[in-house]
KOLPA-904802 format. One record per residue (C-alpha): x, y, z. Coordinates in steps of 0.1 Angstrom, whole numbers, plus 5000, padded with zeros to 4 digits. Each point is the difference from the previous one (the first is absolute). Layout:
BEGIN
px|py|pz
X|Y|Z $
...
This chain:
BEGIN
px|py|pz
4254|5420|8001 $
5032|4975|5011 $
5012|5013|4968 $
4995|5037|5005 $
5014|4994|5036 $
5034|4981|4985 $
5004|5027|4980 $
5005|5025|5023 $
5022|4982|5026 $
5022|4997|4967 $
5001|5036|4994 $
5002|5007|5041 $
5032|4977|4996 $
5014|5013|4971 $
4997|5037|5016 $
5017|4989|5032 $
5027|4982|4981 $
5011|5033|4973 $
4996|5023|5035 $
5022|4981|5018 $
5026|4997|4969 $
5005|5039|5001 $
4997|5009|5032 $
5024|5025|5010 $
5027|4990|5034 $
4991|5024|5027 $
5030|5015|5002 $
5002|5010|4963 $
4989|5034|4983 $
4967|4999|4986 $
5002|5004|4960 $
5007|5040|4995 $
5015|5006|5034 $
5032|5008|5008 $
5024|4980|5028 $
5014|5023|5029 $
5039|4995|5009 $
5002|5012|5032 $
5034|5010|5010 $
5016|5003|5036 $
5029|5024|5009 $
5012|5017|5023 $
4990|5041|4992 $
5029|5009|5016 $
5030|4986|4982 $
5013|5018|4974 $
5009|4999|4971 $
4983|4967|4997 $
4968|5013|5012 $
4986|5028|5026 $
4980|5028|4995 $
5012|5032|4984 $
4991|5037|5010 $
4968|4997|4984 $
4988|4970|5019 $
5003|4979|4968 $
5016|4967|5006 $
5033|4996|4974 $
5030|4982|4998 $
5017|4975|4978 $
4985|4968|5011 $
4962|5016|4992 $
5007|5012|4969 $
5014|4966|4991 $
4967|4989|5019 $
4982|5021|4975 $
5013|4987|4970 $
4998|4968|5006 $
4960|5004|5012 $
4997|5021|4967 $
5016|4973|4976 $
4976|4977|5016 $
4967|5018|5002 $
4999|5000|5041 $
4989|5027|5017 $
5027|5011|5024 $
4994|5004|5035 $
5031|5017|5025 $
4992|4988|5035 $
5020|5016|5029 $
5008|4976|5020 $
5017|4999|5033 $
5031|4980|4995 $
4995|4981|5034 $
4967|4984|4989 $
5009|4996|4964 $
4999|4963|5001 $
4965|5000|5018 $
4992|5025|4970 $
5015|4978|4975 $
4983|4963|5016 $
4965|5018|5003 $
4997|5009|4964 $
4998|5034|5008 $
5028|5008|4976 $
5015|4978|4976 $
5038|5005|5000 $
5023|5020|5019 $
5018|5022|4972 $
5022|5029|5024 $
5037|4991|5000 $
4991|4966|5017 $
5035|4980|5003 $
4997|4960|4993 $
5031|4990|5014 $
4994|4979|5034 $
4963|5005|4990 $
5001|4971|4972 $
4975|4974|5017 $
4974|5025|5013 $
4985|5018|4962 $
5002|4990|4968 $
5026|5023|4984 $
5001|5009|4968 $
5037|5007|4982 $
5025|5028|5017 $
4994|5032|4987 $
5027|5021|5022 $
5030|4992|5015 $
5005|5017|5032 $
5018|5006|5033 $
4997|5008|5035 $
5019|5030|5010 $
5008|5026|5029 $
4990|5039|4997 $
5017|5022|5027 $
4996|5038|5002 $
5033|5015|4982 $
5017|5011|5030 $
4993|4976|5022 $
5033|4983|5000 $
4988|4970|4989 $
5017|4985|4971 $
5004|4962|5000 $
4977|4979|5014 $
5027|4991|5032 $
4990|5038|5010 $
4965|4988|5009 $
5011|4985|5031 $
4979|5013|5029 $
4980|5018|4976 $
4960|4998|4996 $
4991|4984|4963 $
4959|5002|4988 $
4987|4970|4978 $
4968|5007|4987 $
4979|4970|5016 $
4995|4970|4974 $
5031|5013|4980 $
5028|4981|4982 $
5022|5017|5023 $
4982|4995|5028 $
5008|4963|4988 $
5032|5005|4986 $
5007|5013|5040 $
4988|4977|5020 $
4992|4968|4977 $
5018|4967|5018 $
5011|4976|4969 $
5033|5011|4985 $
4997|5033|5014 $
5030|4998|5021 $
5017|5038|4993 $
4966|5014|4999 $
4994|4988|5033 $
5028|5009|5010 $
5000|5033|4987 $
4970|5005|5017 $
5008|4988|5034 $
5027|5035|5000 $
4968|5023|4999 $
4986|5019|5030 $
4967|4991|4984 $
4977|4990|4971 $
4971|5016|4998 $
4973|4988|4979 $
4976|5028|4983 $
4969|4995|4974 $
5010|5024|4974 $
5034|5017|4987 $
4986|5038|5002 $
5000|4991|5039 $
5032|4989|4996 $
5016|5028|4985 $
4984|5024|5023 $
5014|4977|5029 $
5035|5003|4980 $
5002|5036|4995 $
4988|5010|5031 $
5024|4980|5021 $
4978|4974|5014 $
5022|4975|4978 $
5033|4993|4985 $
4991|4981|4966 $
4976|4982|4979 $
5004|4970|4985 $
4977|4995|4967 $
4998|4992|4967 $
5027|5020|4980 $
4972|5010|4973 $
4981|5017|5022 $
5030|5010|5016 $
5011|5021|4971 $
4964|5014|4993 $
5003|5015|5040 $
5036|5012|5002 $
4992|5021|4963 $
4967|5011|5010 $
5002|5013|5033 $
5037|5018|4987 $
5032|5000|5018 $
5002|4988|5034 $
5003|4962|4995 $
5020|4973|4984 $
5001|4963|4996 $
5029|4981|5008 $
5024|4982|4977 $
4995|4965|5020 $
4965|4981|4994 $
4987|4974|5026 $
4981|4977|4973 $
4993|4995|4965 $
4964|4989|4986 $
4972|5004|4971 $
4971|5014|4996 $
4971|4978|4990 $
4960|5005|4996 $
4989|4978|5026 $
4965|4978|4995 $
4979|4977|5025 $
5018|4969|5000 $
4986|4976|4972 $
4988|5026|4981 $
5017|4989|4968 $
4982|5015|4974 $
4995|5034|5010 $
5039|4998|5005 $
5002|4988|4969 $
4981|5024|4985 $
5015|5030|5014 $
5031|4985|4991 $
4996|4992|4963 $
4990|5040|5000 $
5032|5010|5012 $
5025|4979|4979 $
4978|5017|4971 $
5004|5036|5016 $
5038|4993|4998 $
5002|4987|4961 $
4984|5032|4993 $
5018|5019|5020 $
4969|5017|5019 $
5017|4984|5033 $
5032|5020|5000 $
4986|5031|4985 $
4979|5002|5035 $
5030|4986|5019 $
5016|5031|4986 $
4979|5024|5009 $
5000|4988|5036 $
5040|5002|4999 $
4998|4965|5005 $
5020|4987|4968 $
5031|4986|5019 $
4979|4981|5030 $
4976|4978|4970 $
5007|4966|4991 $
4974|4987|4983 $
5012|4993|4964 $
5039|5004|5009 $
């Protein structure tokens, strides 16, 4: 009977021992599922991402998102996101990157960043017969940021920001707004002067919405874009990154920056 008895503690321990040698971590797929990439953007910032006539979300920095979710067998997951509580997002798991035009410069010790992908700057668009020309003829004018921007930061950021600032200080008023369409209605209508924003998305409003605007020759900043991932989180950076540098040796990354009429803005690979 002892015998009998030893016998099966043995086995007992020899089944807890092989179970516990291929357990599966909780936070990792189950054999035969797929892993979700969950990406957060802002749906109203074209052409990196926003949502088209249809309602479908499109832009450059998805389809790259899309690619790179294909190449590694993730199921990709677009996730509106407002841009004021994209870190909360972001911290919370709820998404796992912010992939939207998302500028790394001054941002360098809050994400983990992967490699700039766009170089960009911050610009001025004025209605075409405003008057307005260089950016000395904004003085005692109202200027809209979007709120969170790079030019909200490039306007009002207090380390060696000194013509910004000062820039800034001639203007009857900066007004803060959540998205550019408000923005542009604000601008056409008369409610304001100029916008300051990203000169990508810049370009995508003044030709889509047709005569009536124009950027001005001076920029206020200069920055990259980067995809932007909870700080420590190494190896989904690196992952995401590795994807990329592929997508350019092939040439599947320009191809897509080309069809967004993005070709002169990349960097990745230059």
């Amino acid at each position: 009977m002892k015998r009998i008895l030893s016998c099966l503690l043995a086995i007992l321990m020899m089944t807890l021992a092989f179970a516990g040698c291929s357990s599966t971590p909780a936070d990792a797929p189950a054999d035969g599922e797929t892993k979700t990439f969950t990406v957060g953007f802002d749906a109203a910032f074209p052409p990196y991402g926003y949502a088209d006539e249809n309602g479908e979300y499109v832009g450059f920095d998805l389809d790259l998102a899309a690619e790179v979710a294909k190449r590694n067998n993730w199921e990709l997951v677009l996730k509106p996101i407002d841009w004021n509580a994209k870190d909360m997002q972001l911290d919370s798991g709820a998404i796992d990157c912010i992939w939207n035009g998302f500028t790394s410069n001054g941002r360098e010790d809050s994400y983990t960043w992967s490699k700039p992908y766009v170089d960009n700057s911050q610009v001025i668009v004025v209605r075409a017969d405003a008057g307005i020309a260089k950016l000395t003829d904004l003085a005692d004018k109202t200027v809209i940021v979007q709120t969170e921007s790079s030019a909200e930061a490039a306007l009002t950021a207090e380390e060696d920001n000194d013509a910004n600032l000062a820039l800034a200080a001639t203007f009857k008023k900066l007004e803060r707004v959540p998205d550019y369409n408000t923005a542009f209605m604000k601008l056409e209508s008369g409610a304001a002067d100029a916008v300051a924003m990203d000169v990508g998305v810049a370009n995508y409003q003044v030709t889509s919405r047709g005569e009536g605007f124009v950027i001005l020759d001076e920029t206020i900043s200069e920055e990259q874009y980067g995809v932007g991932f909870k700080l420590g989180n190494t190896e989904l950076r690196d992952t995401v990154e590795a994807t990329l540098d592929a997508m350019v040796a092939d040439g599947t990354f320009t191809k897509i920056a080309e069809e967004w009429g993005l070709s002169d803005a990349v960097c990745l690979g230059k």
